[in-house]
C-alpha positions as CSV (number, residue, x, y, z in Angstrom):
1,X,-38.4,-76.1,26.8
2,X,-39.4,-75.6,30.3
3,X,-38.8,-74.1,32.9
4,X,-36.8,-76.5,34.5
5,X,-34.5,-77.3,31.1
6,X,-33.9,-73.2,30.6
7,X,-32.6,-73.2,34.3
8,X,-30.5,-76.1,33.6
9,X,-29.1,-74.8,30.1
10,X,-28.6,-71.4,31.5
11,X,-26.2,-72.4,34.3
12,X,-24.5,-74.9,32.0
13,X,-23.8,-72.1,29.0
14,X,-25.9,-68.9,28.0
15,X,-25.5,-68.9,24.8
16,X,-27.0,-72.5,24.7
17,X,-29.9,-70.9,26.2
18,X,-29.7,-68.3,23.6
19,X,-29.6,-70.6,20.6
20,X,-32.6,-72.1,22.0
21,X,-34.6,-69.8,22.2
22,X,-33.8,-68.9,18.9
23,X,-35.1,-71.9,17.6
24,X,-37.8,-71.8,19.8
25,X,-39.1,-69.0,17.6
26,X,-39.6,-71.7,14.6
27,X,-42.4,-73.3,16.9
28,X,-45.8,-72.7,16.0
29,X,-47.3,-75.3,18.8
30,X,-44.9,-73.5,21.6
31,X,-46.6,-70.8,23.8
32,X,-45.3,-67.7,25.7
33,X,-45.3,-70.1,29.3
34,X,-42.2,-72.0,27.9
35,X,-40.4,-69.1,28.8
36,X,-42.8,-67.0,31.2
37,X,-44.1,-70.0,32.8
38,X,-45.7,-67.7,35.3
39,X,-48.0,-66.3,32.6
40,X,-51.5,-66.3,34.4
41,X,-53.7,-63.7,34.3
42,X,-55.0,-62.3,37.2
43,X,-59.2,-62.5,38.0
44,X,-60.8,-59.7,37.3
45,X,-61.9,-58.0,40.1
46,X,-65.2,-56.2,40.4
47,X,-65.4,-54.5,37.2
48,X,-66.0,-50.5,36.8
49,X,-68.9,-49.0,34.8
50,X,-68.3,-50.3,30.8
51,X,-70.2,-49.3,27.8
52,X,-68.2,-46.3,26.5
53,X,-67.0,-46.0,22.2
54,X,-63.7,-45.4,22.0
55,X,-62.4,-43.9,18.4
56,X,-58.8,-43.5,17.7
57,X,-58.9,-41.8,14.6
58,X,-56.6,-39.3,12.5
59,X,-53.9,-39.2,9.7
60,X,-50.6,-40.3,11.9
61,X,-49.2,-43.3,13.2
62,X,-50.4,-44.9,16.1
63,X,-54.1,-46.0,16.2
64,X,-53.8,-49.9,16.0
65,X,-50.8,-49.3,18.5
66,X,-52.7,-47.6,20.8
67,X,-55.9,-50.4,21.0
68,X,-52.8,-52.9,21.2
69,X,-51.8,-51.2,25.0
70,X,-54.9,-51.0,25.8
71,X,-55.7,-55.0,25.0
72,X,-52.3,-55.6,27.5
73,X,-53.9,-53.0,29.8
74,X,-57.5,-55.3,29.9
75,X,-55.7,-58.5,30.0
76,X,-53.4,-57.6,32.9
77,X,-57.1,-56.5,34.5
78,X,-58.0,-60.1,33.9
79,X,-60.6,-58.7,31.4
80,X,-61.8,-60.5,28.1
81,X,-60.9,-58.9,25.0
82,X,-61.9,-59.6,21.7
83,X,-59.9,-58.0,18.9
84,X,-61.1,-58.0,15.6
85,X,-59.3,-56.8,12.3
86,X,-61.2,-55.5,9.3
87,X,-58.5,-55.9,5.7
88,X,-56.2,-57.8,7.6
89,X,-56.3,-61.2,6.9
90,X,-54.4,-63.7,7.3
91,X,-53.1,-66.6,4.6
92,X,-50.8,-68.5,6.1
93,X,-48.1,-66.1,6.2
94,X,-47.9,-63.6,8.7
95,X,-47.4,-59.9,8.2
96,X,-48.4,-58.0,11.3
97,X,-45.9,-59.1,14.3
98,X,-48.0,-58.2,17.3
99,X,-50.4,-61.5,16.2
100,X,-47.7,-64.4,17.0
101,X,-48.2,-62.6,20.6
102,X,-52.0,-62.3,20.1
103,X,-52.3,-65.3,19.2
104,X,-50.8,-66.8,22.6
105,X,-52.2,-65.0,25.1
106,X,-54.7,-65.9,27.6
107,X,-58.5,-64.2,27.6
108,X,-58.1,-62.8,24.2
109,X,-59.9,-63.7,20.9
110,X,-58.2,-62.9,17.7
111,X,-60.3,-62.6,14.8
112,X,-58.5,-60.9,11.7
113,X,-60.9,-60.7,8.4
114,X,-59.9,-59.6,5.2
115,X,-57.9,-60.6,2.0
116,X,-54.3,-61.0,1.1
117,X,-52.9,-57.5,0.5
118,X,-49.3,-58.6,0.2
119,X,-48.6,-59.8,-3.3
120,X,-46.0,-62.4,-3.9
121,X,-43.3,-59.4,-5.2
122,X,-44.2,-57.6,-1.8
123,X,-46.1,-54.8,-3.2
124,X,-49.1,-53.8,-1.5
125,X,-52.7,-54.7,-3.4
126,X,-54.5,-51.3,-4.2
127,X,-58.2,-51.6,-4.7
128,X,-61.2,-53.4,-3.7
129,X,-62.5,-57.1,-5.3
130,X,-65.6,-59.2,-4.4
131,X,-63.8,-61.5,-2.3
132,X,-62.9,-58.3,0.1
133,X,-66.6,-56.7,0.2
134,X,-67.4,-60.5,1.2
135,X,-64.7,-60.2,4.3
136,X,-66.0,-56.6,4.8
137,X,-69.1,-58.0,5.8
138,X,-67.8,-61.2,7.3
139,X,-66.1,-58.3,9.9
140,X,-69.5,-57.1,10.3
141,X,-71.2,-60.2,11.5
142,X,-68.8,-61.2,13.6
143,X,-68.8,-57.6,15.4
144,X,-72.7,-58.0,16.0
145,X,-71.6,-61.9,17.1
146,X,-69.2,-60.7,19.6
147,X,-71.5,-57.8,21.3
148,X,-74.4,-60.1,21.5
149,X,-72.7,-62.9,22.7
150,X,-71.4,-61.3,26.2
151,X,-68.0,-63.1,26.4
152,X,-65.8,-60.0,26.3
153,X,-65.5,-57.1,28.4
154,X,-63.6,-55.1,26.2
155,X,-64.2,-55.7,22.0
156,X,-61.9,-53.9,19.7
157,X,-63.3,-53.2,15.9
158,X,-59.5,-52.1,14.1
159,X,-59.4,-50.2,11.0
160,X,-63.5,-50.8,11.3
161,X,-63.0,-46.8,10.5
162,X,-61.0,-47.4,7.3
163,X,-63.3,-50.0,6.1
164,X,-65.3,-46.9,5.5
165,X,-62.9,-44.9,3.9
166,X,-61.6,-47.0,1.3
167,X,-65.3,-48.1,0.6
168,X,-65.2,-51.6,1.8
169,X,-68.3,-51.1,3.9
170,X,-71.3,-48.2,4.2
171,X,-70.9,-45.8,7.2
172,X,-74.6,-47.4,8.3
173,X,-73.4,-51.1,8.7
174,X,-70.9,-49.5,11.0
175,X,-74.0,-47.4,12.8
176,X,-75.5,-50.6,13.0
177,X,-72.8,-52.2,15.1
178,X,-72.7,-49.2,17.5
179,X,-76.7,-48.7,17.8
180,X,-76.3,-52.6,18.9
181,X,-73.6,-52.3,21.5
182,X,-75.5,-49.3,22.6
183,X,-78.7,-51.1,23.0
184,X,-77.3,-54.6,23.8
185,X,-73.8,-54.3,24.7
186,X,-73.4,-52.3,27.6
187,X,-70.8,-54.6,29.6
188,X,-68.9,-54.2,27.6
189,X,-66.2,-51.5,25.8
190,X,-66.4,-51.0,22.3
191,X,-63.1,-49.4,20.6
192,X,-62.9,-48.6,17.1
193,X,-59.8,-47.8,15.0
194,X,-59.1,-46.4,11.1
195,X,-59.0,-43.6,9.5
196,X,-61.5,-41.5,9.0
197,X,-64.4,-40.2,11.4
198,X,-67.8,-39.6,9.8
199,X,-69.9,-37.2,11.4
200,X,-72.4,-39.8,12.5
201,X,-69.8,-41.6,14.4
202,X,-67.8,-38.9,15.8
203,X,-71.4,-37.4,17.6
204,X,-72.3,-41.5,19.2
205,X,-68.2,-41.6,20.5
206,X,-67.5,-41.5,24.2
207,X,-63.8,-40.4,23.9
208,X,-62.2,-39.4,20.4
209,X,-58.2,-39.9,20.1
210,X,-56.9,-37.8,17.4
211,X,-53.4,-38.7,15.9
212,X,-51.9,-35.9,13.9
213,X,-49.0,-36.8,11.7
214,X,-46.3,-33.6,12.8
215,X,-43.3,-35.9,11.3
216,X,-42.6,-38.8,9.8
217,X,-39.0,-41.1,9.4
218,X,-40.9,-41.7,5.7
219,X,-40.1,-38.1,4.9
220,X,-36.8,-39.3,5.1
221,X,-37.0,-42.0,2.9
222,X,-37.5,-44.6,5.6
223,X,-40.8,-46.9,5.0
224,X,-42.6,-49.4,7.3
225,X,-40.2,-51.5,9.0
226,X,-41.1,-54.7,10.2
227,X,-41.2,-54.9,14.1
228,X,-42.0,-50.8,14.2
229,X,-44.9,-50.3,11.6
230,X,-46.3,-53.5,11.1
């Protein structure tokens, strides 16, 4: 629908408009300018000093969330942003909202990596097999891809710190990627997300964002909701 046909539907009946853009969900091929046709990004002007590692790190909620505002804040700069996901793939069905907006918008590269965790019951897959070392490293490459190429001005690594954690990838592949943005990479911002901070890291980061979990709804009995959590 555009933006003629909402205007027209709208001042015939709103709730036809409603129902329409209800269906308009169902429409993979549709993008964010049927409805917010004046979706263009602004040029970025002359750019500030880049370069700096960003970590947002800790036990509480809020780490992806937080490199999610700050790929809106880039965009709306009319900066480049890559964002990359490490154990987050995707198999034809979609489990973390904010990519069917990713996915849509202007200047931004999505590039999730990772296995199915979601089995067919809904229960979450515990555990490591071949098949998600192999996307572990896929994640890495691509990393050392994006900084070499120079495309993006700001290049987002989430739950790169996690990928240690849960032993997907050694602490020194991640090293490797930061030693290269370091050397190679300086026109760009490099933020990484997960939990987890080895000491290695933590002494290379620019700015360290902490998020401490003081309460929970899950203490309550309320789990990840879709739309809040994931």
């Amino acid at each position: 629908m555009n933006e003629k046909e909402a205007k027209s539907v709208q001042e015939e009946d709103p709730i036809k408009l409603a129902k329409a853009m209800a269906m308009r969900k169902a429409r993979t091929t549709s993008l964010l300018k049927d409805f917010f046709p004046s979706l263009e990004l602004p040029a970025a002007v002359t750019k500030p000093q880049l370069g700096f590692l960003h970590v947002y790190t800790g036990p509480g909620k809020g780490k992806t969330t937080a490199s999610l505002g700050l790929v809106i804040r880039a965009l709306g700069a009319g900066y480049r942003v890559a964002f990359l996901q490490f154990d987050k793939g995707y198999h034809g069905v979609e489990h973390y909202s904010e990519r069917n907006v990713l996915r849509q918008l202007p200047n931004l590269t999505l590039l999730p990596t990772g296995c199915e965790r979601i089995m067919p019951d809904g229960r979450f897959r515990f555990g490591n097999t071949e098949d998600d070392y192999t996307e572990a490293l896929r994640g890495v490459n691509e990393a050392k891809n994006l900084i070499l190429g120079g495309d993006h001005d700001v290049i987002i690594l989430d739950e790169l710190l996690s990928a240690i954690k849960y032993g997907l990838i050694k602490k020194e592949l991640a090293l490797e990627i930061i030693h290269l943005h370091k050397e190679q990479g300086q026109n760009s911002e490099l933020v990484i997300t997960g939990h987890g901070l080895p000491n290695e890291i933590r002494e290379k980061a620019d700015l360290i964002t902490e998020m401490q979990n003081q309460r929970h709804y899950y203490q309550k009995g309320f789990y990840a909701r879709k739309g809040i959590d994931f």
